[in-house]
C-alpha positions in Angstrom: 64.6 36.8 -19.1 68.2 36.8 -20.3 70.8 39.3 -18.7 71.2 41.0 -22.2 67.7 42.3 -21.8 69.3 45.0 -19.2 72.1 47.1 -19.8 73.4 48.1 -16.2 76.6 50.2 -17.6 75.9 52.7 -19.9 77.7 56.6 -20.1 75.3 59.4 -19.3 76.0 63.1 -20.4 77.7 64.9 -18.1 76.3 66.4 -15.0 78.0 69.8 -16.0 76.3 69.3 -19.5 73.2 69.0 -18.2 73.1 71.5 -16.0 74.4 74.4 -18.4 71.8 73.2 -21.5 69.2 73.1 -19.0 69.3 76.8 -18.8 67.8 76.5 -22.4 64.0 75.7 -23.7 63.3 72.8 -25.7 62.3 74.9 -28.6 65.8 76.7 -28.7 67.9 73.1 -28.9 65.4 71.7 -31.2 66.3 74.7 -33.8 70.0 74.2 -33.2 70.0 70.1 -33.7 68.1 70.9 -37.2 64.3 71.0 -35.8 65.4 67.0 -35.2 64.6 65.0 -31.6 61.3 66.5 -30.6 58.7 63.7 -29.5 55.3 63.7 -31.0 53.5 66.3 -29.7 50.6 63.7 -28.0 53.6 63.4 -25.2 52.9 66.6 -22.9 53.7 68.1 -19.7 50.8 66.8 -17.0 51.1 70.3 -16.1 52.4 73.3 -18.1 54.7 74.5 -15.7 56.8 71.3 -15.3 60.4 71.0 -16.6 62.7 68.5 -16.7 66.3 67.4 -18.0 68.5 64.9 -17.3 70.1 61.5 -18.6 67.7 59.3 -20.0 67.3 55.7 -18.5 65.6 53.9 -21.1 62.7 51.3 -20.5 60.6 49.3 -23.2 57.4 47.9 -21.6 54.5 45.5 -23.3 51.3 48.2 -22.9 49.7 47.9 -19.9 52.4 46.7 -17.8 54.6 48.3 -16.0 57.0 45.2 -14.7 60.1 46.7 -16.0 59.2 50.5 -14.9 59.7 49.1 -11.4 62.9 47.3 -12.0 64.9 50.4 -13.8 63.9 52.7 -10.7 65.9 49.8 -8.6 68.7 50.0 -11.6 68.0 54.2 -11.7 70.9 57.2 -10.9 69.9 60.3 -8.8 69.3 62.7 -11.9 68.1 60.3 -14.1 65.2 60.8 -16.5 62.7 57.9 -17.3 62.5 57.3 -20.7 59.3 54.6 -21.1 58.4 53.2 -24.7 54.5 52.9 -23.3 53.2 52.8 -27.3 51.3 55.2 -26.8 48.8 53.0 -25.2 46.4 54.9 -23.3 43.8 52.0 -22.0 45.8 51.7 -18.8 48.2 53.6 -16.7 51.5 52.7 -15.8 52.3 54.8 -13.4 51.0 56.9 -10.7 51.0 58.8 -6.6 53.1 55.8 -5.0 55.5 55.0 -7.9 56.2 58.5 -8.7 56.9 59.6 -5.0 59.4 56.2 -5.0 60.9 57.7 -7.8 61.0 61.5 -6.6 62.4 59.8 -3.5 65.3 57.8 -5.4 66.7 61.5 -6.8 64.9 60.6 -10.3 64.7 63.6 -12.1 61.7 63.1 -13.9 59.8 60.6 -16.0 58.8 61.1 -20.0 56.2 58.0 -21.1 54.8 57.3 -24.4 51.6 56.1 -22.7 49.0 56.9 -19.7 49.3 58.1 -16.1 47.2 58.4 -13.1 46.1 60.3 -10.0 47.1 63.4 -11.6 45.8 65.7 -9.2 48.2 64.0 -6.6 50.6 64.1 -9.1 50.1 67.9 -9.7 50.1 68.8 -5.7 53.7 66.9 -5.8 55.1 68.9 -8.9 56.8 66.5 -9.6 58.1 66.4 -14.0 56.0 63.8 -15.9 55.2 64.0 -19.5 52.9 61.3 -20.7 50.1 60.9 -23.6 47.2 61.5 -21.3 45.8 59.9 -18.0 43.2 56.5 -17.1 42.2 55.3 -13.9 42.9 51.8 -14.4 46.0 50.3 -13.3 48.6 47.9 -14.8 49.6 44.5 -14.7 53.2 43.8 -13.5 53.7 40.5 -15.4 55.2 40.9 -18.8 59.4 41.2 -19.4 60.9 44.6 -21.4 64.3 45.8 -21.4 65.6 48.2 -19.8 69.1 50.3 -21.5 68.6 49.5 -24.7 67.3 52.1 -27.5 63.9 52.5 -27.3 61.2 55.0 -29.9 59.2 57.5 -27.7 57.2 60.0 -29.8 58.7 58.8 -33.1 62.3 59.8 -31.6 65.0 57.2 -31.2 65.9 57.6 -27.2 69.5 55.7 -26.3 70.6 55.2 -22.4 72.6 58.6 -21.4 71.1 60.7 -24.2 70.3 64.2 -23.1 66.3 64.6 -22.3 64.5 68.4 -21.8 60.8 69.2 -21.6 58.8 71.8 -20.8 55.5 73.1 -21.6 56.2 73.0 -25.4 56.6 69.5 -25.7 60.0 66.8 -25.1 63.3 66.9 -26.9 66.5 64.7 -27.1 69.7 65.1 -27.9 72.5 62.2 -28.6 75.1 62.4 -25.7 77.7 62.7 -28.0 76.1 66.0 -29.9 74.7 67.8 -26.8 77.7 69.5 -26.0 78.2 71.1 -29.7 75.3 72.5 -29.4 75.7 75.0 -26.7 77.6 77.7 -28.4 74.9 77.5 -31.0 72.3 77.6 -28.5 73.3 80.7 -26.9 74.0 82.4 -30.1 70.1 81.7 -31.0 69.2 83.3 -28.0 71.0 86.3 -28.4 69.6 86.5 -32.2 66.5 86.5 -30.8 66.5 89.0 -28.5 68.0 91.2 -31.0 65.4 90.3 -33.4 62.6 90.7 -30.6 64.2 94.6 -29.6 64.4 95.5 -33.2 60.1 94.5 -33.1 59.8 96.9 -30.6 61.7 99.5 -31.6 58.5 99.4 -34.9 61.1 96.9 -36.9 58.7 94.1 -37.7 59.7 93.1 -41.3 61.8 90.2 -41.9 65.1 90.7 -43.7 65.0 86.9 -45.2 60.9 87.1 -46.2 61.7 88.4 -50.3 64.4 86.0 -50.9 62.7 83.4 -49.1 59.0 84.1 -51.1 61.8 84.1 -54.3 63.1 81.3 -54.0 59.4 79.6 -53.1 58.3 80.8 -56.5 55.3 83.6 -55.0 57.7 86.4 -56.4 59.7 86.9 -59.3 62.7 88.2 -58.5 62.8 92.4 -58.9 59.6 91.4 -57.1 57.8 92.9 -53.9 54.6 92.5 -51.7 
């Protein structure tokens, strides 16, 4: 396998980035990066109370193997997220108890896989984050070469090494490196708006003030119209 198949040096988002847009749900940066970077919805949270967020390591494997998975958590940072283009193969897992407690071990911060996991029980009494398209008893093989750094698709979303990666129970979101930090003021002014909104509900303010132009502009009204 030629050298160029890993990418060793790549920048990651900022420590200091991560940990103030972590304070955010997925949902919430999803809205402000124009409803773009959430994965398909088949890549879940083993468990609904899981969380993650971190700098992405990226990892492309052939399904069923799980070669390369092993040689990025060598290559892995302490905070890093494990980003695996799996496609979406769910005949055999790639990863399970021992590789995951290697990787909680190393400071990895989490894995997100586009393909199947096991011993999810284990997994759950560990709490440790992994997102994956469901779970199979059988194992891998750990004979086929990938890449590791380079971009990868995972969920229909174009992942690059040192993008910003969040998940929780709604589902998995990236954001480029170079956009994340942009988006925090936006972020926090979408959660003010909606706790506004959601006081004005229970003060008896249900209506929405954009509903008649929106149904207007859709055609169902005329405009002078009303429901």
């Amino acid at each position: 396998m030629s050298n160029t198949d890993i990418v060793r040096d790549f920048a990651r988002v900022s420590p200091s980035l991560v940990e103030q847009a972590s304070k955010y749900q997925a949902a919430i940066l999803a809205d402000v990066n124009g409803r773009r970077g959430a994965m398909h919805g088949r890549i879940q949270a083993l468990r609904p109370r899981m969380k993650l967020a971190g700098p992405a390591l990226t990892i492309d494997v052939r399904p069923g193997d799980n070669l390369m998975i092993h040689a990025a958590m060598a290559l892995a940072q302490p905070g890093d997220i494990l980003v695996i283009d799996g496609k979406a193969d769910q005949t055999a897992a790639l990863m399970g108890t021992i590789m995951m407690t290697a990787c909680r071990k190393l400071g990895i911060a989490g894995v997100v896989i586009d393909g199947a996991v096991r011993d999810s029980l284990e997994l759950d009494e560990m709490d440790f984050p992994v997102f994956s398209v469901g779970t199979n008893p059988n194992g891998p093989t750990k004979q086929v070469a990938g890449r590791i750094g380079h971009p990868v698709t995972v969920g229909g979303v174009v992942v690059h090494a040192g993008d910003f990666v969040i998940a929780d129970a709604d589902g998995v979101m990236v954001v480029e490196r170079e956009r994340l930090e942009s988006l925090l003021p936006l972020a926090a002014k979408k959660v003010a708006d909606e706790n506004a909104r959601i006081a004005a509900i229970g003060e008896g303010k249900t209506g929405a003030t954009w509903l008649a132009a929106a149904l207007v502009n859709a055609g169902v009204l005329q405009p002078g119209e009303t429901l």
